[in-house]
C-alpha positions in Angstrom: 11.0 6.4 6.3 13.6 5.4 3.7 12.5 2.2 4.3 8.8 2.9 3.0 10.0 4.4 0.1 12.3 1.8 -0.7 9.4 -0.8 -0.4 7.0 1.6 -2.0 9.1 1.9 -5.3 10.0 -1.7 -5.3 5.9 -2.3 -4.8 4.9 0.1 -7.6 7.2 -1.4 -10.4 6.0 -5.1 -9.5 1.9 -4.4 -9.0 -0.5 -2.3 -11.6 -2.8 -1.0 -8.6 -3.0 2.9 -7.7 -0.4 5.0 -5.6 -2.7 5.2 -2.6 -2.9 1.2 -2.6 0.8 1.1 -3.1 1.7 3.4 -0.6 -0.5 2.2 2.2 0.7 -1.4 1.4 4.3 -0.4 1.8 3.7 1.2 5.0 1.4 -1.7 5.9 4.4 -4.1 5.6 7.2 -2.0 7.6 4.5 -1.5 10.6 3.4 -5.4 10.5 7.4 -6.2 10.4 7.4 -4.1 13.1 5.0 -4.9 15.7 5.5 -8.7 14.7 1.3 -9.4 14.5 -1.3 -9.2 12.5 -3.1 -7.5 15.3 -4.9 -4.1 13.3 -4.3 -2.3 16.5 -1.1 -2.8 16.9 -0.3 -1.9 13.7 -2.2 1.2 13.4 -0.8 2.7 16.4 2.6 2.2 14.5 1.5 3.3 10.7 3.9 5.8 9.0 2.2 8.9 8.9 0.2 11.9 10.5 -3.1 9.9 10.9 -4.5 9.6 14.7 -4.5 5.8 15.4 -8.5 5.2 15.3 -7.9 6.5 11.5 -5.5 4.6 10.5 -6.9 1.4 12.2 -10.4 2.4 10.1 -8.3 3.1 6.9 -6.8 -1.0 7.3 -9.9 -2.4 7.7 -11.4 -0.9 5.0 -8.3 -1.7 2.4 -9.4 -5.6 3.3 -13.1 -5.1 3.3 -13.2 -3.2 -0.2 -10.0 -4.3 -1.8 -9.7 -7.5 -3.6 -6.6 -8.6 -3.4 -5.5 -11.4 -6.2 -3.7 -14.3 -4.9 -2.1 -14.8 -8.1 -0.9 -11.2 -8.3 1.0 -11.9 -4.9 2.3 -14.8 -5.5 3.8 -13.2 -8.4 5.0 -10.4 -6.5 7.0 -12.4 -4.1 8.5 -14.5 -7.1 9.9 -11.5 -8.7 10.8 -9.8 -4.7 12.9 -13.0 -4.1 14.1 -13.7 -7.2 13.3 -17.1 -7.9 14.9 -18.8 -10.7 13.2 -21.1 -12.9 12.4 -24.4 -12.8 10.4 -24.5 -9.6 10.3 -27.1 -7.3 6.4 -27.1 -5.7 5.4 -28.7 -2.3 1.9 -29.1 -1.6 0.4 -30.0 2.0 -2.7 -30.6 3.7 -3.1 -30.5 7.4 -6.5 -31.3 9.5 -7.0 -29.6 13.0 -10.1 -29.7 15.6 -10.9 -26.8 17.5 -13.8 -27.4 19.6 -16.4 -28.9 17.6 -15.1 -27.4 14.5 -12.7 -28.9 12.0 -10.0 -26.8 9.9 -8.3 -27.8 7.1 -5.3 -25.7 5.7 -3.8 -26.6 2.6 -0.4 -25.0 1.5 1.7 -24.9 -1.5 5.3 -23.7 -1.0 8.3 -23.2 -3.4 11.1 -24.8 -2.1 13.9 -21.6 -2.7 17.4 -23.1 -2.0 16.6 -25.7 0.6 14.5 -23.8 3.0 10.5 -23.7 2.4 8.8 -20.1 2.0 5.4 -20.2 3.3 
């Protein structure tokens, strides 16, 4: 729990969005650090708080259904988490992949943070 508040203050001073969204996001974060996936079931059943786990797997889903998140306002966010120092050293990649008949490309930029690659 100290934890989520920790995260939740940290949260609130870096993003301009209500308490509610800051405080779900916060507890979002421990629970996904916790169950290691990205599996919304997994995550609910682990969500801080009083909420049965069908409401807290409905309250997820509907954060990323209704809520626009801005990529630029999180990649902001985990500059000034981390700390990075200006300049910044960019590396940009493009990868191809077939699945079945379908083809994905991923493109990712990284900032290269002390010889290691954040992704």
């Amino acid at each position: 729990m100290a934890d989520h508040k920790i995260l939740k203050q940290e949260l609130g001073e870096k993003l301009e969005w209500n308490k509610a969204r800051i405080d779900f996001l916060a507890k979002f974060i421990i629970a996904l650090i916790q169950v290691r996936t990205v599996n919304f079931s997994e995550i609910a059943n682990v969500l801080i708080g009083k909420a049965k786990e069908e409401s807290n797997y409905k309250r997820i889903i509907r954060f990323f259904k209704y809520f626009e998140v801005g990529y630029k306002e999180i990649a902001e966010l985990i500059v000034k988490l981390i700390g990075v120092n200006k300049p910044w050293v960019i590396a940009m990649d493009r990868t191809e992949w077939g699945y079945g008949s379908a083809w994905i490309n991923i493109r990712g930029m990284n900032e290269q943070f002390t010889s290691c690659f954040l992704i």
